[in-house]
DSSP file (Angstrom, degrees, kcal/mol; ACC not computed):
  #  RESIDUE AA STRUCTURE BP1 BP2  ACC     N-H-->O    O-->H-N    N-H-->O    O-->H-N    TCO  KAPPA ALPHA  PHI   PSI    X-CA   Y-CA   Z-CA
    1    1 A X              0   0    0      0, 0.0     3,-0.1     0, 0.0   103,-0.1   0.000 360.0 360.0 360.0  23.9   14.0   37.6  -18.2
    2    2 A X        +     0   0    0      1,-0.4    42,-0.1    40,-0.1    40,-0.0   0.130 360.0 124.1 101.5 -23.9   10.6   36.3  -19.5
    3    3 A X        -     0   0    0      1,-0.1     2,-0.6    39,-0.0    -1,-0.4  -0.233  59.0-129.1 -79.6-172.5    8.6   39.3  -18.9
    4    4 A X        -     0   0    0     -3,-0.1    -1,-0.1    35,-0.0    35,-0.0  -0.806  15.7-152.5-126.4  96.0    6.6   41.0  -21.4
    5    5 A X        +     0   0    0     -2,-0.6     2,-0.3     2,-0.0     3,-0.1  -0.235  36.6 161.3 -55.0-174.4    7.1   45.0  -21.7
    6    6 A X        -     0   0    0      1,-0.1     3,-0.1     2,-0.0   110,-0.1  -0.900  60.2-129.7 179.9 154.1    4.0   46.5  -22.9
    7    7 A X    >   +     0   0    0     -2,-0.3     3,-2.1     1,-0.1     4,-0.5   0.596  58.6 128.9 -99.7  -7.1    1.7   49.1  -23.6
    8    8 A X  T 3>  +     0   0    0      1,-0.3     4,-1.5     2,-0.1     5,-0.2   0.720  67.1  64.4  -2.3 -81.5   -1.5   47.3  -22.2
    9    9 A X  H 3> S+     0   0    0      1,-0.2     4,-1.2     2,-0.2     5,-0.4   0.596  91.6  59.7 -10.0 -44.4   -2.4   50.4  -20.0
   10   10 A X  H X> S+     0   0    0     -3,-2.1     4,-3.2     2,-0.2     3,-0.6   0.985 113.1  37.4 -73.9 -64.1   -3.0   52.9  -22.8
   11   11 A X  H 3> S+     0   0    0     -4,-0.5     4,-2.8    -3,-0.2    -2,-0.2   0.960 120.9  47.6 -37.2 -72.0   -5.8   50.8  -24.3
   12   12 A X  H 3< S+     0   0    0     -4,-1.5     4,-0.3     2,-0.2    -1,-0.2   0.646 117.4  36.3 -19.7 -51.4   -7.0   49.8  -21.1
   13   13 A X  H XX S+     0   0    0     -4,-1.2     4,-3.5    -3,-0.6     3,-0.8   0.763 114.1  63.7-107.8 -59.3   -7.1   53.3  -19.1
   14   14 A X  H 3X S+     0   0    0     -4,-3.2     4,-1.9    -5,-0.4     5,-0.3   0.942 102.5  46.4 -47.6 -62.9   -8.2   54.7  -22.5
   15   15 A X  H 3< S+     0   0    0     -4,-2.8     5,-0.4     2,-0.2     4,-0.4   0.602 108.6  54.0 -21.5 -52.0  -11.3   52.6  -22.4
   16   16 A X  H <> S+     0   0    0     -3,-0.8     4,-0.5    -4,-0.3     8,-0.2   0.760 114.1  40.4 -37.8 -61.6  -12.2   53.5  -18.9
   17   17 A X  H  < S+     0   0    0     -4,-3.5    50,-0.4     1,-0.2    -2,-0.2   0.758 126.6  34.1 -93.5  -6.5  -12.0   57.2  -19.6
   18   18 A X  T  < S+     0   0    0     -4,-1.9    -1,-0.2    -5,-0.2    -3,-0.2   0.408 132.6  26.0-107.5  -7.5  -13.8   57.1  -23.3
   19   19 A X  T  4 S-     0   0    0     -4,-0.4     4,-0.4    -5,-0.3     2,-0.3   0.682 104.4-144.5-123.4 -41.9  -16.4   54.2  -22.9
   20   20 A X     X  -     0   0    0     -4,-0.5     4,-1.1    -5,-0.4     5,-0.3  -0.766  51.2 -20.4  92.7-129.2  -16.7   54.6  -19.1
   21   21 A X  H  > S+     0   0    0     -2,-0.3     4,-5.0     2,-0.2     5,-0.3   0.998 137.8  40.1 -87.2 -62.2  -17.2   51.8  -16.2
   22   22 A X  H  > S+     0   0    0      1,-0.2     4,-2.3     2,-0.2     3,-0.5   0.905 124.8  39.2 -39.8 -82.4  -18.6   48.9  -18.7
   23   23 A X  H  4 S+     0   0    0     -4,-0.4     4,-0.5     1,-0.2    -1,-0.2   0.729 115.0  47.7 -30.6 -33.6  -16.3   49.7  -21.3
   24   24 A X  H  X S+     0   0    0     -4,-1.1     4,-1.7    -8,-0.2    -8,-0.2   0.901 119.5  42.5 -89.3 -35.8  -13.4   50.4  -19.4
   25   25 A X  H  X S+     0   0    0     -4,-5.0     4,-0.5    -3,-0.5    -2,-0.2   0.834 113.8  48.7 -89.3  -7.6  -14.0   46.9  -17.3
   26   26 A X  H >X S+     0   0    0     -4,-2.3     4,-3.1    -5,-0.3     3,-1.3   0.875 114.8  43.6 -58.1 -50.2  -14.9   44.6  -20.2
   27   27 A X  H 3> S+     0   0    0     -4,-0.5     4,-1.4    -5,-0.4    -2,-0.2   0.812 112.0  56.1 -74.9 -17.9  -12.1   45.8  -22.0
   28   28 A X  H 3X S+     0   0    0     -4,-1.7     4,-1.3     3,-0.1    -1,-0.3   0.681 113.4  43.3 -51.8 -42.3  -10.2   45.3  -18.2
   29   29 A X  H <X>S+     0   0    0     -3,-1.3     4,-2.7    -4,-0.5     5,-0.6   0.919 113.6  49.1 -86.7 -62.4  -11.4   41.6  -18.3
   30   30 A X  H  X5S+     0   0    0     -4,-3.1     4,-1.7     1,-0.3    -3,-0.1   0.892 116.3  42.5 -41.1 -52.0  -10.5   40.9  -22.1
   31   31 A X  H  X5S+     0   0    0     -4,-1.4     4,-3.7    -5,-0.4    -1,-0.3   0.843 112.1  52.0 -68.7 -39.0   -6.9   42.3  -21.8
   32   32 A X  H  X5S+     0   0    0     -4,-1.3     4,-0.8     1,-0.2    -1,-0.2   0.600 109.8  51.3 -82.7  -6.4   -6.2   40.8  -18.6
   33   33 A X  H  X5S+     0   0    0     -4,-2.7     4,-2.5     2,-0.2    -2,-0.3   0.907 109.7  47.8-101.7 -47.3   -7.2   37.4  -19.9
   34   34 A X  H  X<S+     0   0    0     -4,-1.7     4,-4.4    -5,-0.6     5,-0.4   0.976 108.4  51.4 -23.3 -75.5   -5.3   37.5  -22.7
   35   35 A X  H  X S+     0   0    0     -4,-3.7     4,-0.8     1,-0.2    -1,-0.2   0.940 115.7  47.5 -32.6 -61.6   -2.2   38.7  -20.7
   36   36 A X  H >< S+     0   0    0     -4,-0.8     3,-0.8     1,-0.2    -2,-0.3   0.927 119.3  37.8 -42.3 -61.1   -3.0   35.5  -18.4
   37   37 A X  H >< S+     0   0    0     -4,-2.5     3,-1.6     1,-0.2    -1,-0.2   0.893 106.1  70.8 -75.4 -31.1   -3.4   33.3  -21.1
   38   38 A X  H 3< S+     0   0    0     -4,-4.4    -1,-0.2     1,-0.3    -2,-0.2   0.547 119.3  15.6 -35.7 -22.5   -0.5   34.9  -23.2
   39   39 A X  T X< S-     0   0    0     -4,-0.8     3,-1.8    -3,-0.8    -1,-0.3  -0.116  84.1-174.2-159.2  45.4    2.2   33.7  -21.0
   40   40 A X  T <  S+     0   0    0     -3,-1.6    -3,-0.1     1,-0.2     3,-0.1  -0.190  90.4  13.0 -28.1 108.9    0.4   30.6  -18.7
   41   41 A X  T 3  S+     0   0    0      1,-0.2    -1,-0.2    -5,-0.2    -5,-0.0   0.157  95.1 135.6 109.2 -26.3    3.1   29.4  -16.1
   42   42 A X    X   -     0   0    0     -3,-1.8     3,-0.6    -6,-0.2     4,-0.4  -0.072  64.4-127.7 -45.7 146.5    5.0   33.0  -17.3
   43   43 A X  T 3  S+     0   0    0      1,-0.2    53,-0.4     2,-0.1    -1,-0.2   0.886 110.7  40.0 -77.9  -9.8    6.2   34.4  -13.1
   44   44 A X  T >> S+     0   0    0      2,-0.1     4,-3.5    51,-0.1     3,-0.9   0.528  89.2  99.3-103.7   5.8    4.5   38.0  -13.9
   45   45 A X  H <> S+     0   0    0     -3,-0.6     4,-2.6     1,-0.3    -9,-0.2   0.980  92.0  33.7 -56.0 -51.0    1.3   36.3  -15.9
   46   46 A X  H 3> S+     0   0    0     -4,-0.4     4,-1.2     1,-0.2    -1,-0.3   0.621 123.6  48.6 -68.0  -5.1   -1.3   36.6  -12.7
   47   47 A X  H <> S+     0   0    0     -3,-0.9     4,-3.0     2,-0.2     5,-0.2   0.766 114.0  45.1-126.4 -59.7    0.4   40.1  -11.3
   48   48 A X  H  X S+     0   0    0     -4,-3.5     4,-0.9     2,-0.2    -2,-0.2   0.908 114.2  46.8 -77.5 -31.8    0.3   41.5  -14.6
   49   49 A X  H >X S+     0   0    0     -4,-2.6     3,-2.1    -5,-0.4     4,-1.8   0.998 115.1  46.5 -39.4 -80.0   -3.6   40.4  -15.4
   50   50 A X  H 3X S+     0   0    0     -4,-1.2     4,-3.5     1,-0.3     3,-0.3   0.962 113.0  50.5 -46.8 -54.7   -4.9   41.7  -11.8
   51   51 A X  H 3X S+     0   0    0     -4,-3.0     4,-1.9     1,-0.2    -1,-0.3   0.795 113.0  51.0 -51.4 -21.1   -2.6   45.3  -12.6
   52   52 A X  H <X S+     0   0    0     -3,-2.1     4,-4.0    -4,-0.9    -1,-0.2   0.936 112.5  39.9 -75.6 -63.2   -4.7   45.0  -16.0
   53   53 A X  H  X S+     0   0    0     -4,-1.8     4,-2.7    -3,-0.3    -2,-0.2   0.835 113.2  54.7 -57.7 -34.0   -8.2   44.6  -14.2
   54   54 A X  H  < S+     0   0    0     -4,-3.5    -2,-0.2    -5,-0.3    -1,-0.2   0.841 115.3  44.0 -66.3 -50.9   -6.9   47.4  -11.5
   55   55 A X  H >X S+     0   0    0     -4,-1.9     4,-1.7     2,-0.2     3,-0.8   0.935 108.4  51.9 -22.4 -75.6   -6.2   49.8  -15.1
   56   56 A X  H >X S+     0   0    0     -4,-4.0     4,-2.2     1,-0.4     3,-1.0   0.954 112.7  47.7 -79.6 -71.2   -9.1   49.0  -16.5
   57   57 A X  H 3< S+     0   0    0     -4,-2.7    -1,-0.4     1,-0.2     4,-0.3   0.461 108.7  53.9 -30.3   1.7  -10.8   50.2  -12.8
   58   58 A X  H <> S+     0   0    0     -3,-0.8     4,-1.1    -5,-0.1    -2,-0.3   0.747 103.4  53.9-125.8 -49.4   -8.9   53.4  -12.5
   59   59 A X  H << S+     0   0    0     -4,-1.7    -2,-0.2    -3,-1.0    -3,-0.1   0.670 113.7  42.0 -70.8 -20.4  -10.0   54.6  -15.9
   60   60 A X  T >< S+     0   0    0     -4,-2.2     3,-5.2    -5,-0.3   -39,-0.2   0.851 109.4  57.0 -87.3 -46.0  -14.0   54.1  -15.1
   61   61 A X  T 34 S+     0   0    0     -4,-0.3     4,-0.2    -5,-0.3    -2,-0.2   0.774 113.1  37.1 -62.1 -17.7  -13.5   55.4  -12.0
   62   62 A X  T 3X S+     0   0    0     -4,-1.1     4,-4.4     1,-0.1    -1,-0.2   0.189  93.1 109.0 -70.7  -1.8  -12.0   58.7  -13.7
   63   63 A X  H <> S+     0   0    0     -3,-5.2     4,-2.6     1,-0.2    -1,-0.1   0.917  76.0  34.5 -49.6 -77.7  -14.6   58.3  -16.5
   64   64 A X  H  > S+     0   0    0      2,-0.2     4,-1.1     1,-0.2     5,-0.3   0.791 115.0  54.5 -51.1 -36.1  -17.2   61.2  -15.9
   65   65 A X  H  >>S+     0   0    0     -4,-0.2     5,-2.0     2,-0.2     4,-1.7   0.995 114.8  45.4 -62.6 -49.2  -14.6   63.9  -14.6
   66   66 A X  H ><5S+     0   0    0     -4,-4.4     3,-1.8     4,-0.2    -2,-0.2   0.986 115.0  45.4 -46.5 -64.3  -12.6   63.1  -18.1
   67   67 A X  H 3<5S+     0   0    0     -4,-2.6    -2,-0.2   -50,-0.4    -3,-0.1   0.770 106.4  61.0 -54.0 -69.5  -15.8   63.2  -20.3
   68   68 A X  H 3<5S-     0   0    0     -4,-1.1    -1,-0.3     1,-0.2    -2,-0.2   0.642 116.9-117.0  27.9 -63.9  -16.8   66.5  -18.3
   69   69 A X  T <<5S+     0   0    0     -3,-1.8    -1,-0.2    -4,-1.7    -3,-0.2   0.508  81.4 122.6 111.1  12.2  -13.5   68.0  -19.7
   70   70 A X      < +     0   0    0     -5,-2.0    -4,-0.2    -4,-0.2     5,-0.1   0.950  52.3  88.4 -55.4 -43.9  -11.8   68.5  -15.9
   71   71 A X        -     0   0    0     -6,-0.6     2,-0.3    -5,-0.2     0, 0.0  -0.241  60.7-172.9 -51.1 158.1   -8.7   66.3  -16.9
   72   72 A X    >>  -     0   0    0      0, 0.0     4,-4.0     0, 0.0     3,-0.8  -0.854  45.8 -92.2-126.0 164.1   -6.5   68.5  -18.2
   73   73 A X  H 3> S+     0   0    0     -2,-0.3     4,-2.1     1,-0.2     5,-0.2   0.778 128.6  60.2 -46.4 -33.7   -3.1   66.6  -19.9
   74   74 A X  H 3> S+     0   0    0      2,-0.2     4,-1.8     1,-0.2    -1,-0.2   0.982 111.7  42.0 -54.9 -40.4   -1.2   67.0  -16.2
   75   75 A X  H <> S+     0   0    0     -3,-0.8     4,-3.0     2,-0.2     3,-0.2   0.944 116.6  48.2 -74.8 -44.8   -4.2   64.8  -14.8
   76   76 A X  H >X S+     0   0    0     -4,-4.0     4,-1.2     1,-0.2     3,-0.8   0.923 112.8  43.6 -35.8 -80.0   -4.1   62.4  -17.7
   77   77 A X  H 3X S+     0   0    0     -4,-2.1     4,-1.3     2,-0.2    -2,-0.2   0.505 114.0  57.4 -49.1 -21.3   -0.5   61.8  -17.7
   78   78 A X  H 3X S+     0   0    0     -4,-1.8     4,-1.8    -3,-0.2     5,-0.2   0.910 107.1  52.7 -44.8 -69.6   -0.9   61.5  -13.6
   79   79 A X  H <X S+     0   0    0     -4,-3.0     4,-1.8    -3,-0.8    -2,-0.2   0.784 108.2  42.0 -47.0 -49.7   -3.1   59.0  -14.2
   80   80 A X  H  X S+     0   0    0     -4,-1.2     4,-1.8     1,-0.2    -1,-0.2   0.893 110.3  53.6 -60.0 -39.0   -1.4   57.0  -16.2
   81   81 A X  H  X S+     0   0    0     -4,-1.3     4,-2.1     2,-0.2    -2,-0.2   0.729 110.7  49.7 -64.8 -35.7    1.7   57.1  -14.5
   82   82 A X  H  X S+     0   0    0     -4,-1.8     4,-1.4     2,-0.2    -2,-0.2   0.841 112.1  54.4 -79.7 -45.9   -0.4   56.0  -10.7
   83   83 A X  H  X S+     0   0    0     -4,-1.8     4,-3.3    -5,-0.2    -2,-0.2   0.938 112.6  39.2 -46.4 -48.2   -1.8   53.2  -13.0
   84   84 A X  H  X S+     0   0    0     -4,-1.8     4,-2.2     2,-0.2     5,-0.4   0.992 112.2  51.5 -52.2 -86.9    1.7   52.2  -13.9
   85   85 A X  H  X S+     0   0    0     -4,-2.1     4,-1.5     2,-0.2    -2,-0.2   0.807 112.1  54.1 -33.6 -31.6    3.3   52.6  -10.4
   86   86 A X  H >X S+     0   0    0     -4,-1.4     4,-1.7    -5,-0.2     3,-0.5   0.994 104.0  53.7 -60.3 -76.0    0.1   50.2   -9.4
   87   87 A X  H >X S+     0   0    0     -4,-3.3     4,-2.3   -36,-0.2     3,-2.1   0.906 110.8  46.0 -31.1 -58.4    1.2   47.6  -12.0
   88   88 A X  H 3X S+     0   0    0     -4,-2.2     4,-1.0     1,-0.3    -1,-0.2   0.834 111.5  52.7 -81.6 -22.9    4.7   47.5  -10.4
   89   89 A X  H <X S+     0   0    0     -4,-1.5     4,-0.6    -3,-0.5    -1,-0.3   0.865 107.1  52.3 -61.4 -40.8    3.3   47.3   -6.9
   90   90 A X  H <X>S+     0   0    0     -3,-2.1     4,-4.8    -4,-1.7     5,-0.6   0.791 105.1  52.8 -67.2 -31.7    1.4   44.6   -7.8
   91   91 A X  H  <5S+     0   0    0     -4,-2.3     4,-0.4    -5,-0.4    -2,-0.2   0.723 107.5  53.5 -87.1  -7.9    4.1   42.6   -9.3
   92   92 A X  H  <5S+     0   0    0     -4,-1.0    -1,-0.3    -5,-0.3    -2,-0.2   0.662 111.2  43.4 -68.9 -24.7    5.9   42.9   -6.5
   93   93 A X  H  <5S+     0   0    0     -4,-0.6    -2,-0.2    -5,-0.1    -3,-0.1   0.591 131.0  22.2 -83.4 -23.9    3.2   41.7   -4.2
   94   94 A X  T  <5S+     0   0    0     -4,-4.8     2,-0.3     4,-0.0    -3,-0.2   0.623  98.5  94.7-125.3   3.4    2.2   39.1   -6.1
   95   95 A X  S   <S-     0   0    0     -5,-0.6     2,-0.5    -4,-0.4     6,-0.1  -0.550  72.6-118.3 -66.6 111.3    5.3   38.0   -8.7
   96   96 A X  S    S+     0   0    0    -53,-0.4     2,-0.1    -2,-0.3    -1,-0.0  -0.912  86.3  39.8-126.4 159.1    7.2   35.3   -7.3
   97   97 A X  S  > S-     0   0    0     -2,-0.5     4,-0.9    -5,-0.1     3,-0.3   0.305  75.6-145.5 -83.6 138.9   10.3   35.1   -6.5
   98   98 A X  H >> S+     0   0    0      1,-0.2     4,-3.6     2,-0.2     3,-2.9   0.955  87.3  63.1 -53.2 -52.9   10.3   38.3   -5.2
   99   99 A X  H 3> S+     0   0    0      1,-0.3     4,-2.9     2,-0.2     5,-0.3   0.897 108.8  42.8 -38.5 -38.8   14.1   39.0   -6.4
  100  100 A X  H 3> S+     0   0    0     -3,-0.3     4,-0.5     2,-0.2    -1,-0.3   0.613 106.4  55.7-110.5  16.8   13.3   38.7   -9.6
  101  101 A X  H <X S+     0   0    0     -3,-2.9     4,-2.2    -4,-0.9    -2,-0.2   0.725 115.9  47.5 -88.5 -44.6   10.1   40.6   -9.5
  102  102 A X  H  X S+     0   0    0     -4,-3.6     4,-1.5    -5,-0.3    -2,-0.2   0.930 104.6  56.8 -54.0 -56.1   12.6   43.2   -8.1
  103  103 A X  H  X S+     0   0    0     -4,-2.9     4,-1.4    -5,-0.4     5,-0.2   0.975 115.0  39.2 -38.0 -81.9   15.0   42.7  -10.7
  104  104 A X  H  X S+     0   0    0     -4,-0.5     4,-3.3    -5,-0.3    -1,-0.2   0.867 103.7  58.4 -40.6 -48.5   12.5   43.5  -13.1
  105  105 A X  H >X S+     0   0    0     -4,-2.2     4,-0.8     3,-0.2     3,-0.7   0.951 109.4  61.1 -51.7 -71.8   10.4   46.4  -11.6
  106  106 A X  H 3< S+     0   0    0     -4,-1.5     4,-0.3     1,-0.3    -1,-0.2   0.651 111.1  30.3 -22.5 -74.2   14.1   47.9  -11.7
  107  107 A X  H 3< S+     0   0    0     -4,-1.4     4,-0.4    -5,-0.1    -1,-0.3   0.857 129.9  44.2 -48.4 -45.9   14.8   47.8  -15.2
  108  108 A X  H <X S+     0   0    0     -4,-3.3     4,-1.3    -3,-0.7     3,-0.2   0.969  92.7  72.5 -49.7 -83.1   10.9   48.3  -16.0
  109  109 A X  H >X S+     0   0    0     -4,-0.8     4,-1.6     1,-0.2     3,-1.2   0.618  95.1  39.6   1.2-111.8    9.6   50.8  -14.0
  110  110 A X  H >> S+     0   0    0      1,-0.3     4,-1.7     2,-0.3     3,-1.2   0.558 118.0  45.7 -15.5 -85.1   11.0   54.2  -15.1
  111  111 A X  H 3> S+     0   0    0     -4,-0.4     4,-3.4     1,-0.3    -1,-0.3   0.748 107.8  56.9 -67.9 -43.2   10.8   53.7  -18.7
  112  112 A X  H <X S+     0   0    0     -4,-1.3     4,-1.2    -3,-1.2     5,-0.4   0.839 116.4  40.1 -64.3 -22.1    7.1   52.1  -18.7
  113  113 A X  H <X S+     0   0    0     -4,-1.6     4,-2.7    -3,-1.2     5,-0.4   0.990 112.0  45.5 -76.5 -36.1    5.9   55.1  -17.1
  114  114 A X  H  X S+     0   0    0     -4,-1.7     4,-1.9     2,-0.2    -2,-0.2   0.946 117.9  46.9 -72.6 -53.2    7.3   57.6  -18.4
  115  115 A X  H  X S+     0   0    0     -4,-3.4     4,-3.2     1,-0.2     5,-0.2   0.983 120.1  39.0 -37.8 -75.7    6.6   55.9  -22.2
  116  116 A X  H  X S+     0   0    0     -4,-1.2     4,-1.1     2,-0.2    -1,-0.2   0.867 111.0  50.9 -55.2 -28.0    2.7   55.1  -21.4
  117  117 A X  H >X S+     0   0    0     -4,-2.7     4,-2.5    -5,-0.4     3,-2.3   0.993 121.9  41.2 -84.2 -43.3    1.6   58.1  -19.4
  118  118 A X  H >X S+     0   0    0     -4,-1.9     4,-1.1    -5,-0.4     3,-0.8   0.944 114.1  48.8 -35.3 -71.2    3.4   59.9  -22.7
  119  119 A X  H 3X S+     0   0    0     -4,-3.2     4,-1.5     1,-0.3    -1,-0.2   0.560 103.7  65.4 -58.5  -7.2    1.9   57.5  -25.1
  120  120 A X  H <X S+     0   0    0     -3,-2.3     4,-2.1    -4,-1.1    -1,-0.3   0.919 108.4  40.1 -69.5 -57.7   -1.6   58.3  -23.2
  121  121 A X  H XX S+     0   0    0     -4,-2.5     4,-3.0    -3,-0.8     3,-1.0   0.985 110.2  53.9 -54.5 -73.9   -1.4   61.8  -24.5
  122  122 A X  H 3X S+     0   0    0     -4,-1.1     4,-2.1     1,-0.3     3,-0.3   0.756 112.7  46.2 -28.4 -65.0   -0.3   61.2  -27.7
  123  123 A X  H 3X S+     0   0    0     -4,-1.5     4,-1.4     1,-0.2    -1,-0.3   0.726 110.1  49.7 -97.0 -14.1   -3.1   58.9  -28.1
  124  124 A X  H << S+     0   0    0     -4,-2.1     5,-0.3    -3,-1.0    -1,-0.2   0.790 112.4  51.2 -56.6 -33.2   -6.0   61.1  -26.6
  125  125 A X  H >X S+     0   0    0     -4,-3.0     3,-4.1    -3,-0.3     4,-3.5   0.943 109.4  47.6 -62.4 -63.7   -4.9   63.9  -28.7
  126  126 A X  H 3X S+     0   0    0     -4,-2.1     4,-0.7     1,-0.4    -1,-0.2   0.483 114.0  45.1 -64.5 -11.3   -4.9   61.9  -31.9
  127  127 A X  H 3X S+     0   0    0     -4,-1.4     4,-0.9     2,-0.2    -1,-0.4   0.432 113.4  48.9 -97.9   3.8   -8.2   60.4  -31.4
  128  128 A X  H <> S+     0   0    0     -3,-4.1     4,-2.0    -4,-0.1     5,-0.4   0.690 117.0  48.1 -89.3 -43.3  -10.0   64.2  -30.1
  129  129 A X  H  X S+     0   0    0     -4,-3.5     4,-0.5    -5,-0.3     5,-0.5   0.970 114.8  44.0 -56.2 -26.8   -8.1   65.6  -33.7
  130  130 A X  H >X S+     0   0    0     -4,-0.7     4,-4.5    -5,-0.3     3,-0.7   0.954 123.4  36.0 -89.9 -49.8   -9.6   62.6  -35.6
  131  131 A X  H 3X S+     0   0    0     -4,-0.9     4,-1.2     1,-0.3    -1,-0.2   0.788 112.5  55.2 -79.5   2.4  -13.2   63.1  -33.9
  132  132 A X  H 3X S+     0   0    0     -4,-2.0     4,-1.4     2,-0.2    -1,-0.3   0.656 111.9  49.8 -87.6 -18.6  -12.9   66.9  -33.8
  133  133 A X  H <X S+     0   0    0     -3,-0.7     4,-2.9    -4,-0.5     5,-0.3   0.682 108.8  54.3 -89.1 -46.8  -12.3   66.2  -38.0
  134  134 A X  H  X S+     0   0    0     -4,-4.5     4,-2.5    -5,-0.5     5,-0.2   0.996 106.9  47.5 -58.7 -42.6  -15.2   64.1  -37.8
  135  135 A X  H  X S+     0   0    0     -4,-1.2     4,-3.4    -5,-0.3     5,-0.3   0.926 112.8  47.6 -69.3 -54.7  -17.4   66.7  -36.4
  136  136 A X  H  X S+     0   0    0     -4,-1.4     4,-1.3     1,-0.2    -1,-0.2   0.952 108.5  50.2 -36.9 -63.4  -16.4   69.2  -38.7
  137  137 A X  H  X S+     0   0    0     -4,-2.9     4,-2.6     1,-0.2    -2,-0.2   0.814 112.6  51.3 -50.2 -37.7  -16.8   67.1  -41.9
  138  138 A X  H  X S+     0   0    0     -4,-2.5     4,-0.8    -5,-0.3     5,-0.3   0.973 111.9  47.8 -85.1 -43.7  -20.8   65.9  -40.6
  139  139 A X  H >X S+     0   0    0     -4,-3.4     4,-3.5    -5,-0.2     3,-1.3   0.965 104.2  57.5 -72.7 -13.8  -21.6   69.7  -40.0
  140  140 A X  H >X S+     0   0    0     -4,-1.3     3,-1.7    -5,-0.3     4,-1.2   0.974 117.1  40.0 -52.0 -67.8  -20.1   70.3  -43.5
  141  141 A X  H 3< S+     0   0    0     -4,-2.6    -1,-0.3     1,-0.3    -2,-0.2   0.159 110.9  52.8 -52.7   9.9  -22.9   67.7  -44.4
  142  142 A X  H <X S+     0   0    0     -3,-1.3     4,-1.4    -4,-0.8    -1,-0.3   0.569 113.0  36.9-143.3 -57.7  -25.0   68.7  -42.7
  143  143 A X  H << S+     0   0    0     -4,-3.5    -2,-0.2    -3,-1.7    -3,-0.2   0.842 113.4  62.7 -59.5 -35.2  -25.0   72.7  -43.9
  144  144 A X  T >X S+     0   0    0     -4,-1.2     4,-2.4     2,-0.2     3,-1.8   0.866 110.3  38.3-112.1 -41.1  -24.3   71.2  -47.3
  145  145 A X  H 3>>S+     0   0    0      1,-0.3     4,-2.4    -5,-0.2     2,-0.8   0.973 112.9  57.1 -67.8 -79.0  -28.2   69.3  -46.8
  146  146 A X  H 3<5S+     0   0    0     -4,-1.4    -1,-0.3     1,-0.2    -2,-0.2   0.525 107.2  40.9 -32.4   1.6  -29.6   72.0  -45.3
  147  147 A X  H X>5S+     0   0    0     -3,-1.8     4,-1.6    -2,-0.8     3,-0.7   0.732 114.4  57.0-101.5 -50.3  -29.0   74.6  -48.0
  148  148 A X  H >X5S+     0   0    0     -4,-2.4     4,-1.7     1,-0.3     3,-0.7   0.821 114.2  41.3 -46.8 -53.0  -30.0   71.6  -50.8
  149  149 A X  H 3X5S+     0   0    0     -4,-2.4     4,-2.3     1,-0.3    -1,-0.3   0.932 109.0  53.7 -82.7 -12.8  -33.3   71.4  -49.0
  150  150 A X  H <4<S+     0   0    0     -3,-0.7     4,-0.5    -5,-0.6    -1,-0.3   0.988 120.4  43.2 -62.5 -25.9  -34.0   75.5  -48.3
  151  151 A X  H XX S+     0   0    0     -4,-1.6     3,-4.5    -3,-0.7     4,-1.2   0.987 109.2  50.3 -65.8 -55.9  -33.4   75.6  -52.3
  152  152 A X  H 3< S+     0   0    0     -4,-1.7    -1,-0.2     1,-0.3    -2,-0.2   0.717 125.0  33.3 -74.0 -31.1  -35.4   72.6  -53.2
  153  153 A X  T 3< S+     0   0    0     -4,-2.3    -1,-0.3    -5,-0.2    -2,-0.2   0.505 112.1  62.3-108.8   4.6  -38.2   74.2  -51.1
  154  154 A X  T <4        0   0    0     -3,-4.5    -2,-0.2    -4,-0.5    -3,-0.2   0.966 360.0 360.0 -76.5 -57.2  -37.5   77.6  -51.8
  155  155 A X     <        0   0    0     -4,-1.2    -1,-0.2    -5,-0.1    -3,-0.1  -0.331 360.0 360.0  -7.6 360.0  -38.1   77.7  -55.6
């Protein structure tokens, strides 16, 4: 019916909890102007923008407790899913006509949460495996310098 499903959240929320308040609301701003401009005149464009800015807020404010290491994956996937349930509240409050802001949230709902707050995990892991890979490889370089110079000064 003219809206646009999406994964917007992941990015968003992600931002928030890895970059922290700047990051997570620049990257709040960017996305939700985009959205806005993506679909001008569209009935969910301003609804889905504000829910964007609202994201992007909800991941700084959760910033230091993630970096900290308190989330655990229930709190992540919580989180995403109260980010979601936010979008659809907002597009009901501000989407008109309401009926077919209702219509949608109906069909929408369920699946966008249940997909992002998944796709949240999924994409937390794969960037902690990728930087936990990173970390590895630099101390490899890192021992691998350190031996070169105890020889080079050993000798």
């Amino acid at each position: 019916d003219g809206a646009i499903i999406n994964t917007r959240v992941i990015g968003v929320l992600a931002a928030g909890l890895l970059g922290g308040p700047y990051v997570g609301l620049l990257t709040a701003l960017i996305a939700g102007l985009h959205r806005y401009l993506f679909d001008i005149g569209g009935f969910t464009a301003v609804s889905c923008a504000v829910s964007t800015l609202f994201e992007g807020i909800l991941g700084s404010v959760f910033s230091a407790r993630f970096k900290s290491g308190k989330m655990k994956q229930t709190g992540i996937f919580m989180l995403t899913a109260v980010a979601e349930v936010g979008q659809v509240v907002i597009i009901l409050l501000i989407s008109k006509p309401f009926d077919a802001a209702w219509h949608l949230v109906r069909q929408i709902a369920i699946p966008m949460i249940m997909m992002n707050s998944c796709g949240m995990l999924i994409f937390l892991k794969t960037f902690d495996m990728v930087f936990i890979r990173e970390e590895g490889q630099f101390a490899e370089k890192c021992a691998c310098v350190s031996e070169s110079w105890n020889r080079a000064f050993l000798i």
